[in-house]
C-alpha positions in Angstrom: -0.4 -2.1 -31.3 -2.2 -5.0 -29.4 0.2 -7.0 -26.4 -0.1 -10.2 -26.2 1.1 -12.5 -23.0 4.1 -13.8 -23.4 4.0 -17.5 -24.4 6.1 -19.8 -21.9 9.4 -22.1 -24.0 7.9 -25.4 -23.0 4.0 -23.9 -24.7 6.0 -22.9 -27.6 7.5 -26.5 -28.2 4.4 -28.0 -27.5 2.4 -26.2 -30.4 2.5 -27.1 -33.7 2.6 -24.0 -35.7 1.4 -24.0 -39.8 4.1 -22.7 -40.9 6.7 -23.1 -38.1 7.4 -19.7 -36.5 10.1 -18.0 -34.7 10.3 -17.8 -30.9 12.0 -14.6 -29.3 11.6 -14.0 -25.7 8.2 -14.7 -25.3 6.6 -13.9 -28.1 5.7 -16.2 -31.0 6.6 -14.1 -34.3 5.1 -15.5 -38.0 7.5 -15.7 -40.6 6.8 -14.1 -44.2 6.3 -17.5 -46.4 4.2 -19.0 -49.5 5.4 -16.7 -52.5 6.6 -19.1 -55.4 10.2 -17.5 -55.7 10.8 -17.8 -52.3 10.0 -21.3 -52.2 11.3 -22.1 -55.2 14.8 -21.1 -54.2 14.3 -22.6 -51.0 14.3 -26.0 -53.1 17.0 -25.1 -55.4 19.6 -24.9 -52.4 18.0 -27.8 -50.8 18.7 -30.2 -53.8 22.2 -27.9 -54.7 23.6 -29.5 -51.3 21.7 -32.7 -51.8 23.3 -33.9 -54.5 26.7 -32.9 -53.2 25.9 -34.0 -49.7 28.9 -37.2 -49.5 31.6 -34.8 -51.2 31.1 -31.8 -48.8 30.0 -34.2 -45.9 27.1 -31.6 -45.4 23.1 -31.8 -44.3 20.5 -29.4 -45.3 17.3 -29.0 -43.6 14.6 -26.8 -44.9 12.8 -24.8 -42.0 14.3 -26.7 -39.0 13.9 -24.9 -35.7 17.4 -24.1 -33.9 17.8 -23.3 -30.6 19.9 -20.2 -30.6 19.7 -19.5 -26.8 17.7 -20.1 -23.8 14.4 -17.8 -24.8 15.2 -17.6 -28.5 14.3 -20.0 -31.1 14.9 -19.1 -35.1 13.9 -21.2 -38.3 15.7 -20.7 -41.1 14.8 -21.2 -44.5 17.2 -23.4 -45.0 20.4 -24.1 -43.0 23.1 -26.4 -43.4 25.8 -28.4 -41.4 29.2 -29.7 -41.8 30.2 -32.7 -40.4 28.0 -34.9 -38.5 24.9 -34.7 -39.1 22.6 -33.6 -36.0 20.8 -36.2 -34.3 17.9 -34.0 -32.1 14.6 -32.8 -33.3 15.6 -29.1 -32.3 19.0 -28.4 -33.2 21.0 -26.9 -30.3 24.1 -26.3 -32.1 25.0 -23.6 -34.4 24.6 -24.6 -38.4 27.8 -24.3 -40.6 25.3 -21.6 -42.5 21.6 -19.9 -42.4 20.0 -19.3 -45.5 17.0 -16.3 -45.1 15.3 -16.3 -48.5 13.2 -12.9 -48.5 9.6 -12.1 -49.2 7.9 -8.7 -49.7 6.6 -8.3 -46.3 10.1 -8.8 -44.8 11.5 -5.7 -43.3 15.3 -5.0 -42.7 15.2 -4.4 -38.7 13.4 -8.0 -38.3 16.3 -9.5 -41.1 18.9 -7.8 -39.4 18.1 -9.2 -35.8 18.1 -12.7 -37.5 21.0 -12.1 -39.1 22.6 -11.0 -35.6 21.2 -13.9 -33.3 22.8 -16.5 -36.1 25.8 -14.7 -35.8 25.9 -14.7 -31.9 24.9 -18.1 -31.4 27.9 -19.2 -33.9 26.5 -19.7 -37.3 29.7 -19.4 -39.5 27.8 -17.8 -42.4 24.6 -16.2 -43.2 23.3 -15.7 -46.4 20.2 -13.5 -47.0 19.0 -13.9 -51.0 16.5 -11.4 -52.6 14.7 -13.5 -55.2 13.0 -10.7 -56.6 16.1 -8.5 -57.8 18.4 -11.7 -57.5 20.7 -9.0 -55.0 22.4 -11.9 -52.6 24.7 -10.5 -49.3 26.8 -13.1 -47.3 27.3 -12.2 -43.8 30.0 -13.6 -41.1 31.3 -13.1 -37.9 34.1 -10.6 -40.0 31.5 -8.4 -41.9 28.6 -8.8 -44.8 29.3 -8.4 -48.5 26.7 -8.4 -51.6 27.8 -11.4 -53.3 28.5 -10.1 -57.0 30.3 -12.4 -59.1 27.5 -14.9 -58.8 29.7 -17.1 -56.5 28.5 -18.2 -52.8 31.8 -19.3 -51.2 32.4 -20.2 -47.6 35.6 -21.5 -45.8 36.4 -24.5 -43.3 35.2 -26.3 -44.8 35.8 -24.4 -48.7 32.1 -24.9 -50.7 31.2 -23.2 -53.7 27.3 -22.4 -54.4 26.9 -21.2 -58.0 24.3 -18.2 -57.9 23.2 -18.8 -61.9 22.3 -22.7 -61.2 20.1 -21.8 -58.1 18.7 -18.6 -60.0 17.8 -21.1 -63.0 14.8 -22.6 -61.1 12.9 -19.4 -61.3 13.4 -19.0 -65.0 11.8 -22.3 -65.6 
């Protein structure tokens, strides 16, 4: 395995990375992106809380970096807030929920430490979506759960994410 020198926070915000990447204690990690179901359910959830945005008084932003602690920064695929909508360019606050939408290359240990730092930092609830067997697992700070009766629910505030209607923009 080839070490790299750590890269300093204030080099990390000041490079523009194609695609945005995560930053984890000094080390700039790639995230697995550019498969068409993977993006394709990215977009789905983007425009299912779109078009509800003024009834749940939520904001979704697709692959927005979030400040999780001092040396960590993660990029969801998608997350979403409740309430007021977030007013700096890196979000320092925890989202009301993380979406990770996975690819091939994604391995469970790296998913699982994701999962874990948006848990710590306060994200209310993680969801981590398999596009290619549809499986779906919701995670908070009381446990994780596959998700089988096709609904995504969350609490404080109650939303409703119907699995069939974001699953429908693969099939088309």
């Amino acid at each position: 395995m080839k070490a790299t020198a750590p890269v300093s926070v204030d080099e990390y915000l000041r490079t523009m990375y194609r695609p945005d990447r995560d930053y984890v204690d000094g080390e700039v990690i790639e995230r697995n992106l550019g498969e068409k179901d993977h993006s394709v359910l990215q977009r789905e959830f983007i425009y299912y809380f779109r078009l509800r945005q003024r009834e749940w008084k939520t904001h979704v932003f697709p692959e927005q970096r979030v400040q999780i602690s001092k040396t960590r920064f993660r990029v969801p695929d998608v997350c979403v807030y409740a309430g007021e909508n977030p007013s700096d360019q890196i979000f320092r606050t925890p989202p009301f929920i993380c979406i990770e939408i996975l690819s091939l290359q994604d391995r469970v240990a790296r998913t699982q430490e994701r999962i874990d730092d948006y848990l710590k930092f306060g994200v209310a609830n993680v969801w981590v979506i398999n596009p290619v067997n549809r499986r779906v697992w919701a995670y908070t700070a009381e446990g994780s759960r596959e998700i089988k009766d096709g609904i995504l629910a969350t609490e404080n505030p109650s939303l409703r994410v119907d699995l069939a209607e974001i699953f429908s923009g693969i099939d088309d």
